[in-house]
C-alpha positions in Angstrom: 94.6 99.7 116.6 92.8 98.0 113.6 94.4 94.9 111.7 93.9 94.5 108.0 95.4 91.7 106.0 94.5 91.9 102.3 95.5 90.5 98.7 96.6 91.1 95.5 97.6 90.0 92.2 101.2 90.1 90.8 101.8 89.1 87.3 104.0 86.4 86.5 108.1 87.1 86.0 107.7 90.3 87.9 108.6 89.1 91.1 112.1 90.6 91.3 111.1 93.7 89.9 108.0 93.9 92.8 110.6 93.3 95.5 113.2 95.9 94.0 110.8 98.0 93.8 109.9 98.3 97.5 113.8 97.7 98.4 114.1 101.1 97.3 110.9 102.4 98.6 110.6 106.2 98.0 111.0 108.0 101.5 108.0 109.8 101.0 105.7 107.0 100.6 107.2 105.8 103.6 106.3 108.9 105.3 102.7 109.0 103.7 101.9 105.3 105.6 103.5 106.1 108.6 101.5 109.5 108.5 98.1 108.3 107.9 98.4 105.7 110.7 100.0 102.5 108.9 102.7 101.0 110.4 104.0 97.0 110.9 103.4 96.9 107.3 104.2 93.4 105.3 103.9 92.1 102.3 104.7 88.5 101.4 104.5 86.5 98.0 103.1 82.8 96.8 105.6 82.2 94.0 103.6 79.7 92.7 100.6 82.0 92.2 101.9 85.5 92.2 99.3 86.2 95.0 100.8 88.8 97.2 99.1 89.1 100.8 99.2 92.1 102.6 99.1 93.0 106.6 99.7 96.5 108.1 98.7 98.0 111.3 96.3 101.0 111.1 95.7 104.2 113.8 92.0 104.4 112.7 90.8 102.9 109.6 89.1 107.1 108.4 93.0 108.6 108.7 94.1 105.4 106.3 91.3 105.2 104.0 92.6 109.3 103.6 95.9 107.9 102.5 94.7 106.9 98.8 93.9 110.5 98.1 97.5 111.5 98.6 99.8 112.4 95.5 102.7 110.2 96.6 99.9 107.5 96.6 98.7 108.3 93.0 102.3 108.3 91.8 102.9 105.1 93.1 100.0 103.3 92.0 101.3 104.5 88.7 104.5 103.2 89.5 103.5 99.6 90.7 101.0 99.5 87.5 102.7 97.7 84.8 103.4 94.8 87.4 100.1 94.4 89.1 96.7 93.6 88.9 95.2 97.3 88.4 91.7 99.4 88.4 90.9 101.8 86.0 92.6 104.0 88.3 96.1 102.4 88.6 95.1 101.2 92.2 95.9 97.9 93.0 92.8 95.2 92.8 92.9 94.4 96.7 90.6 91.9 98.5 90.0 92.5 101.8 90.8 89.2 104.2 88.3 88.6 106.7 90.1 88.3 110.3 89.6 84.9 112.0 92.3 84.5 114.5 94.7 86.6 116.5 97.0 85.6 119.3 99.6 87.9 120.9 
């Protein structure tokens, strides 16, 4: 099992909207983590920075990193992309969190 804890950037006033929005969670994105190995998946939010921070379980870091090539994926970067710091691609601009402690 591999833990990754990442972050992104949320524009300002969206906040609600980002949270409705994965409220209602489309079933098959659900079913696209869960199938390419992501699972305890979290999200939290600074409100007074709109820096969202990320942290989801992975099977094996080649079945996830298969995950962004999905359509369900595509569609939901799409989705997510007039709330979010994007690429050129509609993916969100994530920075990878080096791990530096862990106690279970």
């Amino acid at each position: 099992m591999v833990r990754r804890g990442f972050r992104m950037k949320l524009y300002r006033g969206k906040e609600e909207e980002y949270k409705k929005r994965h409220d209602e969670l489309w079933p098959e994105m659900a079913e696209m983590i869960r199938a390419h190995g992501g699972r305890n998946y979290s999200i939290f939010l600074d409100p007074e920075t709109g820096d969202l921070f990320g942290y989801v379980e992975l099977d094996a870091e080649s079945l996830w990193s298969r995950s962004a090539e999905t359509e369900i994926c595509k569609k939901w970067w799409d989705y997510m992309a007039d709330i979010m710091e994007t690429n050129p691609d509609n993916s969100p601009v994530s920075r990878e969190m080096k791990p530096v402690f862990h106690l279970e």
